[in-house]
C-alpha positions in Angstrom: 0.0 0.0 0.0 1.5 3.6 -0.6 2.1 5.9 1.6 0.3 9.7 1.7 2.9 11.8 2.3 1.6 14.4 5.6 3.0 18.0 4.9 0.8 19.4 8.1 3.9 18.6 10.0 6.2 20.1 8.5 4.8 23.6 8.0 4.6 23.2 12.0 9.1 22.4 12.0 11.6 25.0 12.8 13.3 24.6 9.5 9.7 25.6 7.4 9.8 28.8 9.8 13.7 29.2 9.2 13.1 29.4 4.9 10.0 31.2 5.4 11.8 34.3 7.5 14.6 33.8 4.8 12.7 34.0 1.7 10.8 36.9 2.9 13.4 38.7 3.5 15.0 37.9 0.0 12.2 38.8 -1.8 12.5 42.2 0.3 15.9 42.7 -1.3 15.4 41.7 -4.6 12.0 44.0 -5.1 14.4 46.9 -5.1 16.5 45.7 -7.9 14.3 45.9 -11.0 13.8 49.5 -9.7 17.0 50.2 -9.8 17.8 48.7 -13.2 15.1 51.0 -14.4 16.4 53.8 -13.2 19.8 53.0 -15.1 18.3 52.5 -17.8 16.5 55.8 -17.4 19.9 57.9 -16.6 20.8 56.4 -20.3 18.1 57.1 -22.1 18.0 60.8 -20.5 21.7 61.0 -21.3 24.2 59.8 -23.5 22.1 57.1 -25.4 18.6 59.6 -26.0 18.2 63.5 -25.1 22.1 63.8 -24.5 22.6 63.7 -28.6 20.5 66.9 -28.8 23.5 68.8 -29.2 22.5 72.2 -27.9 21.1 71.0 -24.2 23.4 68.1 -24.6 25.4 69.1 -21.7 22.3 69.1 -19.4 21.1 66.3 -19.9 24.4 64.6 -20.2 24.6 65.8 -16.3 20.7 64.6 -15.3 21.4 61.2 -16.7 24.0 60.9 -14.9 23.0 61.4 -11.7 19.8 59.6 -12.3 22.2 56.9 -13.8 24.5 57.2 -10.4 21.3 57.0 -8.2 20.4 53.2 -10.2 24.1 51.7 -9.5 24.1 53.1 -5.7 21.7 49.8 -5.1 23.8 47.8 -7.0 26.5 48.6 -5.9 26.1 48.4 -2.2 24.3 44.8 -2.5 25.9 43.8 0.4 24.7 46.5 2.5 20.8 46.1 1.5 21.2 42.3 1.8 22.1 43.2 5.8 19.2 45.7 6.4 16.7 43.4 4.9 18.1 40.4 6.7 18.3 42.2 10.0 14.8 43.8 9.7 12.8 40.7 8.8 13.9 38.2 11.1 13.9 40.5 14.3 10.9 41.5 16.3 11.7 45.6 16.4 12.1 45.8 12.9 14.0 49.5 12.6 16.4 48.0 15.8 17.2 44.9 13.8 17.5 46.9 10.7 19.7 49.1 12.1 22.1 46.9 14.1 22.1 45.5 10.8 23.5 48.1 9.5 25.9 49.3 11.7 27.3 46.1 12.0 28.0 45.8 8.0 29.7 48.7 8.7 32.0 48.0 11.7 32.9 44.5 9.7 33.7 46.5 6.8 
């Protein structure tokens, strides 16, 4: 006779509650990074790639695009750092605390 395979027990196990905290705060990190390829992609479109060709404002928007551009790598950039915060503020019960120890210990490791 087969067996029916009982999955109420596990939701109930530590490690279900452990991959369930973790993947929370995964997907809490990785909703920022489509954002922030968008806004690269938006830095080159306002600058060197679209508007920045114009050649009498070229120089303008040159600049805008690239601190839009700047703003989109920051995220990238400093993975490691947002990995932290969003780590620290999901599996702690005061979330700005953990969040912020989070940080600040990135920091003192760095």
């Amino acid at each position: 006779m087969k067996k029916i395979l009982d999955f109420r027990k596990a939701k109930e196990s530590n490690l279900h509650e452990f991959f369930s905290k973790f993947a929370k705060s995964i997907l809490t990190f990785v909703a920022l990074l489509p954002a922030a390829g968008l806004t690269i992609i938006l830095g080159k479109i306002i600058g060197p790639l679209g508007l920045g060709q114009i050649k009498a404002s070229a120089k303008v928007f040159n600049q805008i695009g690239g601190v839009i551009e700047t703003v989109g790598w920051a995220a990238f950039s400093h993975m490691g750092l947002l990995f932290a915060v969003a780590i620290g503020g999901t599996w702690s019960k005061n979330r700005y605390g953990g969040s912020f120890a989070a940080a600040f210990a990135y920091f003192i490791l760095l």
